[in-house]
Structure formats: C-alpha cells, structure tokens
N, C-alpha and C positions, 0 to 999 in steps of 0.2 A: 674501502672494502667492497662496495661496490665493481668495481672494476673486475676481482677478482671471480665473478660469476664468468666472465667471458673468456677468461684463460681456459684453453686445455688442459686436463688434468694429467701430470706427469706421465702414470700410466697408462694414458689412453696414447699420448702426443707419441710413444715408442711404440707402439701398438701398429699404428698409424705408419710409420717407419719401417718398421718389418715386413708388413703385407706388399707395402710399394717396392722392399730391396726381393723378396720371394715371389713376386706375380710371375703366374702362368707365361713359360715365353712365348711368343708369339709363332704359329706354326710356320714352317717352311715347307713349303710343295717340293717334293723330290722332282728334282732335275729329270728324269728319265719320261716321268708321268705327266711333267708340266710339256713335254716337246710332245708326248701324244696326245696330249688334250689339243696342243695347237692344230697337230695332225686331221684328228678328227672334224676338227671346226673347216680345215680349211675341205675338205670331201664333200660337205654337202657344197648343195650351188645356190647357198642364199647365206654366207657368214656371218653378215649383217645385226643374222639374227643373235649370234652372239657376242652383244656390245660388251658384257662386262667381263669378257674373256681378252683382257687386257693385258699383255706379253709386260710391263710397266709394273704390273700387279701381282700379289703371291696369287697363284691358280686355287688355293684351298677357299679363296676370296669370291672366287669367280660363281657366279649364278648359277645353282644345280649339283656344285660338288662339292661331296664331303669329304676331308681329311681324318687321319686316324692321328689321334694324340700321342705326345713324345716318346709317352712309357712304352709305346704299342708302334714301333716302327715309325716314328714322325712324319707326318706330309706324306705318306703314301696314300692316293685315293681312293675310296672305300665306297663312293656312292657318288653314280651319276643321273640325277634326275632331270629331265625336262619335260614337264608338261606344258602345250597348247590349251590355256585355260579357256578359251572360248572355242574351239575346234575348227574356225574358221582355216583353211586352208592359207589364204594369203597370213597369214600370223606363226603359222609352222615353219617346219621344218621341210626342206627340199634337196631330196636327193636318196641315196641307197645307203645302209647301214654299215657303216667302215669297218673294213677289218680290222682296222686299230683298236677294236673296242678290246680286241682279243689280249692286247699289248699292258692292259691296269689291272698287271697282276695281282690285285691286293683288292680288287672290286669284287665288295658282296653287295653291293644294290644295284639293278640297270633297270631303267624305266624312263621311256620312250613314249608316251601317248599323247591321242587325238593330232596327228601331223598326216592328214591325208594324201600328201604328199611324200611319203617315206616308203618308198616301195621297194620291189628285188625282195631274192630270195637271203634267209638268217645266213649269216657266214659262218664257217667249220671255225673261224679264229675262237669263238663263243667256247668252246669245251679249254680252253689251254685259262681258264676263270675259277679255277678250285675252286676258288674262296666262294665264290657264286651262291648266295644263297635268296633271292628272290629275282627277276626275270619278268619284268612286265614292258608288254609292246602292244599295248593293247590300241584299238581303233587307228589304226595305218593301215596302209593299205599292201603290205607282206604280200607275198602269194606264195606259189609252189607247193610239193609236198610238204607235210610235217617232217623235219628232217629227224630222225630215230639218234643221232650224233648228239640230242639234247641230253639223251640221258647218259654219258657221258660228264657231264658234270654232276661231279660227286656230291656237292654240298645243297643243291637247290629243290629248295623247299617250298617255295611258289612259283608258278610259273602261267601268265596272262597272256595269252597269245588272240584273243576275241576281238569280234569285227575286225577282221581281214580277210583275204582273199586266198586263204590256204585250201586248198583241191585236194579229192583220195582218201583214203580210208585214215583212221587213225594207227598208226605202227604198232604192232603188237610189242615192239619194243618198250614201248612205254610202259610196260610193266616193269621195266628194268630200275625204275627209280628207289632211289633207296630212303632217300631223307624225302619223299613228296607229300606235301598235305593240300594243294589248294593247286585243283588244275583246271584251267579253263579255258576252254577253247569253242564256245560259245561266236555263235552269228559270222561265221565261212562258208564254203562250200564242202563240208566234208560228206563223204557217201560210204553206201559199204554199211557192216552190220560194226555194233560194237564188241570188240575185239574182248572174249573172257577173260584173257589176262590182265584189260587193266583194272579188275577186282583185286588181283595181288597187291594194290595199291594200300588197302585199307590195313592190310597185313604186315605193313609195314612200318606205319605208325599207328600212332592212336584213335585218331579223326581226321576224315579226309574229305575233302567239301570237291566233288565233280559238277563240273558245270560244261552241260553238250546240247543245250537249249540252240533252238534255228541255225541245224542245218539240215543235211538229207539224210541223215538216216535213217537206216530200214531193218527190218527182220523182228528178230523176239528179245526180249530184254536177256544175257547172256544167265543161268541159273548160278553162275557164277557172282554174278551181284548179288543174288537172294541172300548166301550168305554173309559177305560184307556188310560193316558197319560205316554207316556214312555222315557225317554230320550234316551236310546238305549234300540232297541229287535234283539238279538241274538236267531235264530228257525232253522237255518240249519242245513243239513244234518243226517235230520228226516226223519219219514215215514207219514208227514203232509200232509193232502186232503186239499179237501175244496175250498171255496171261500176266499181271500183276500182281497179284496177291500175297507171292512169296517174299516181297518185297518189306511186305507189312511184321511184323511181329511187335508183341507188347515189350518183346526182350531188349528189344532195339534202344537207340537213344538220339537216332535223328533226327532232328529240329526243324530242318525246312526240304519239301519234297515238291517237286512241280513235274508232272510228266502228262499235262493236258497239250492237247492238238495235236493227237497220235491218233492213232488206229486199234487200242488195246481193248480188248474185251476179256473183261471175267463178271466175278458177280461179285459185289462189294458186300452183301451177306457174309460170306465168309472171313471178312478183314477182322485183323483185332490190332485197333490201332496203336503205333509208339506213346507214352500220355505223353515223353518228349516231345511230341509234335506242335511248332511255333504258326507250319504255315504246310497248308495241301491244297494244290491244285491239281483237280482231276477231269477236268470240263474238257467239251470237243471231245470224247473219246465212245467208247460203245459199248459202257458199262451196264448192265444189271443189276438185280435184285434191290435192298430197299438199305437206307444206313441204319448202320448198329447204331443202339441205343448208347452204348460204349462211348460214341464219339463226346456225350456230355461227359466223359471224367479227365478229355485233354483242357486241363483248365488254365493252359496260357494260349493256346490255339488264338491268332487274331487275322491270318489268312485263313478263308473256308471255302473252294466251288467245286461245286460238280453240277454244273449247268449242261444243257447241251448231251445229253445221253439219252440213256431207255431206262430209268430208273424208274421204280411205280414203289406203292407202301406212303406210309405219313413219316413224315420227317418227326424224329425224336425231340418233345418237347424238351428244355431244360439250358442252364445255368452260358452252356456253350451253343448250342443251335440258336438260339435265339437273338444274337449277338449280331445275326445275316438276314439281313434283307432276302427278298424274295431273289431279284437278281443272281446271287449264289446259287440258286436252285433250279430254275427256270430258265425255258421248258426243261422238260423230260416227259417222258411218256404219258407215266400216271403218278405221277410223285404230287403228294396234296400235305398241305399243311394242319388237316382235321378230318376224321371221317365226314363230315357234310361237306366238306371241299373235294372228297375222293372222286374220281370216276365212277 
C-alpha cells in the first residue's frame, strides 16, 4: 500500500495530459517583419551587435523584439527595444536610423537609447507606424530640426527625443498631437521662445508631463501655460524671463515643477501653492518677496530650493520647511531662519 502514495492520481495524470495536448503554440514571426528586421540589422555598420538576430531562429526570439500573440495577429512585431545599458559608445549601436523602421507596421513600441553613435536626421518612414504609441530615442546623437511630420502619427502617446543634437525652435505643430501625454525634449540645442500652442497639449488629455529643461530658450513663460494643467513642468536651465506666478494655483494638481536657472523674476508673496506639489525647484532665478507660510500644508513636498535669489522675510517655521537644510535656501538676500538671524 505503500507504493501507492507515489502513483499519480487518475485525475491529476489526465489533467496533466490536457495542458501538454492545449499549450500555448509557439509564436511564428511573420515572414514580412522577419525580412525587415534582418534589413534593419543589416543598415547600421556594426551588425555584430546583433548576435541573437539569428535568420536559423523565430525573430519574436531575437533580443529586443516583441511579438503580438495568436489571437491578436500572430508574430506581428509590436515592440522593438534596444537599449546601450552602459552607454559606452563602443557597446552601441552605429550608424543612421533605417527607414525600415517605417516597414513594422504593427509596431507600438520603438526605443533606441544611449547609442552615441546613432545619428542623421528621424526618417519621414516613422509616420506610415499608426499603431505608434511610445517613441523614445533618447541620448543619440539625432540632430536637425524637430521634424513637425511626428505629429502625424495618430496613436503616440510618449514621445523621448532628450540629449541629442536637435537645432531650432520647437514646431508650433506640436500642438497637433492628439493622444500626447509625456514629451520630452530635454538637453538639445533648442532656441526661440516656447511656442503657446503647445499648452493645447494638456487639453488634450488628462495629464501631461513637459520636460524642456537645458536648452536655449528664451522669452516669457507663454500665458498660455498659466492655464494648463500639467502633471510635471520641466523649464530649466533656459534663458526664461518673465513672471511666474500664474503658473501657481491651489486649483492645480501638479506634482513636480522645476524652472530654476532662468531669469524669472516675480515675488513669491503672491504664490499659493499646488498642496499636489511632490517637488519645486526655483533657485538661480531673480525672485522676491518672503515664502508663504502656505508652503507648510504641501505635506508630501520632499524636493524644496530656492536658493540663489533676492528673497528677505524668515522662512515659515513648520512640519514641511523643516525638512531642508540650510543649503535649500542659501544665500538670498535677506532670507533668515529666526528673527535674531535676520538682517
């Protein structure tokens, strides 16, 4: 009787049976999409780099691509990622971005980053991508204008274009997106003031995270943003004037705001700030007046500076200022942390 502990029990041993005659089949790379991925590979001028792009192998196999499962079009490719995990050059990718990318027509992911070697301007193939719905090529070395033919693809919902070598203003087209929530174009050459329209962005969806931190621009923040809702505004280390303050409202529900190492002058007296606010950076710029007291009821706040201004008044004692070191605050003018500290 013994022995009989080690037997399978009937119902399990058919159980068992059925799962191995029903398993998932195994995907098949469509024929069309497998001859452009080879295309692809063979455009840049280091192929090498992709070993497990093996012509022997289904391509849904291959390193960086994803397949769409049986029920959903079989082996059509849906997502081509390559990242440069250490960003060294020699370990990237080398050469210009193939038009073929244009050819996977079923691709909603393309992400391309840290290959310092991947330069030339985006190709116009990039719009014929419906399905397009994220778009990152971040830290390459791209240049040219921002080509306005992105917004053109209907479905794209993020779009990473930072640290690269894109020239010129930003396109006032880029209001044209329609599904956009997360644009970033962040550490370029861009110049020129920011274009008011692409506040219609926020109007479009629900939250929209802008991120235009280190490059050149200039002028007055557009009043056009004032009314927009943003979940994060990245504006630093521009050559931004202007007033800020319309930027602020309690109504708001923006989380992280950075527009320090500008030129902006108002009086932060008048702010009343988001309590949404997770992170504000407002240092390097040419602010006045003293902080509201207000600022103790943002009680997840855990970025805080305004270092670097013409601030005077005592810093609001309480639950959130307290949290910051002196560094956060200093210098400024006459900004003191107690009246026997004041000027």
């Amino acid at each position: 009787m013994a022995a009989l502990n080690h037997l399978v029990p009937i119902p399990l041993l058919g159980l068992f049976f059925f799962f191995f005659l029903v398993s998932p089949p195994t995907l098949a790379c469509d024929a069309g999409d497998r001859a452009t991925l080879l295309k692809i590979k063979a455009r840049f001028l280091n192929p090498g780099k992709f070993t497990s792009w093996d012509e022997s192998v289904d391509c849904c196999t291959w390193y960086g691509v994803t397949c769409s499962y049986p029920q959903d079009n079989g082996g059509r490719v849906t997502s081509l990622k390559y990242y440069n995990m250490d960003g060294a050059a020699s370990s990237g990718l080398f050469g210009r971005l193939p038009d073929e990318l244009g050819d996977l027509s079923f691709l909603g992911v393309l992400a391309l980053g840290n290959h310092p070697n991947v330069y030339g301007v985006l190709p116009l193939t990039l719009t014929r991508l419906t399905s397009l719905s994220i778009l990152y090529l971040f830290n390459n070395s791209l240049y040219g204008a921002l080509p306005s033919f992105l917004t053109q693809i209907p479905s794209l919902a993020m779009l990473n274009l930072s640290f690269n070598k894109f020239r010129g203003p930003i396109p006032p087209e880029f209001s044209n997106f329609s599904s956009l929530h997360y644009l970033n174009l962040e550490a370029n050459d861009l110049e020129g003031v920011i274009p008011s329209t692409i506040a219609s962005l926020s109007k479009s969806v629900l939250s929209v995270s802008l991120f235009l931190s280190h490059n050149r621009l200039s002028g007055d923040i557009p009043a056009e943003l004032w009314a927009s809702n943003w979940r994060s505004l990245y504006l630093s280390h521009n050559n931004l004037t202007g007033d800020a303050t319309a930027l602020f409202s309690v109504n708001k529900t923006i989380s992280y705001m950075d527009l320090s190492y500008n030129k902006l002058e108002f009086d932060i007296t008048r702010i009343h700030f988001p309590i949404t606010l997770l992170k504000l950076s407002l240092q390097n710029n040419k602010i006045t007046g003293s902080i509201p007291a207000q600022i103790n009821q943002l009680s997840e706040l855990f970025i805080f500076n305004v270092s670097y201004n013409q601030l005077c008044g005592i810093i609001p004692a309480g639950p959130v200022m307290d949290r910051f070191d002196d560094t956060h605050f200093f210098p400024n003018k006459c900004l003191c942390r107690s009246k026997e500290t004041c000027p």
